[in-house]
N, C-alpha and C positions, 0 to 999 in steps of 0.2 A: 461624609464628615467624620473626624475621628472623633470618639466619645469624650475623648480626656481633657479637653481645652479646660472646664470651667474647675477639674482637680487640678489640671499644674497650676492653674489660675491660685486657688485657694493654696496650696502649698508653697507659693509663692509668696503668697502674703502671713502667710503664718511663720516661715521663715523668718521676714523682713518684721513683724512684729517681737519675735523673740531678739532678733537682733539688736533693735531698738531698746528693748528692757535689757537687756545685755550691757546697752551702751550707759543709759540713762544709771545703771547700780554704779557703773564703773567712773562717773563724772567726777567724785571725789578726788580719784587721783590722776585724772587728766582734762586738760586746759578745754575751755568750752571751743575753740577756733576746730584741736582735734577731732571734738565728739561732731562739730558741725559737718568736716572732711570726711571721718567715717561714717556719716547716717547720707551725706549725699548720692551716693549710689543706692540705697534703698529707698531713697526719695522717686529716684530714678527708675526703681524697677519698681515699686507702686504705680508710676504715672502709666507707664507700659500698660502692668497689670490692668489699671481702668481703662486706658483706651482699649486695650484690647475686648473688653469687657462689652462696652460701648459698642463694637463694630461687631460683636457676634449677635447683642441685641437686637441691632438695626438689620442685621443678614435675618435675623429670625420673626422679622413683624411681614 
């Protein structure tokens, strides 16, 4: 098994967090429909991130 799964995991989501307050400063000057378009692919790589999460769990019981 390689070691790294649960750091890209978490760098993953640290990215997608920063992206998120990135988006949420920037709302003032863009339309809420855009900021829903740009956070939908981090929604996206979140859900990833938990299943993947999930299935190393269950590989590991």
């Amino acid at each position: 098994m390689p070691p790294t799964p649960r750091f890209v995991i978490g760098e993953l989501i640290l990215t997608a967090v920063d992206a998120v307050i990135f988006a949420l400063t920037q709302v003032k000057f863009i339309s809420p429909i855009a900021v829903i378009l740009k956070s939908l692919p981090i929604v996206i790589v979140l859900s990833f991130s938990v299943i993947h999460l999930l299935q190393i769990a269950i590989q590991s019981i």
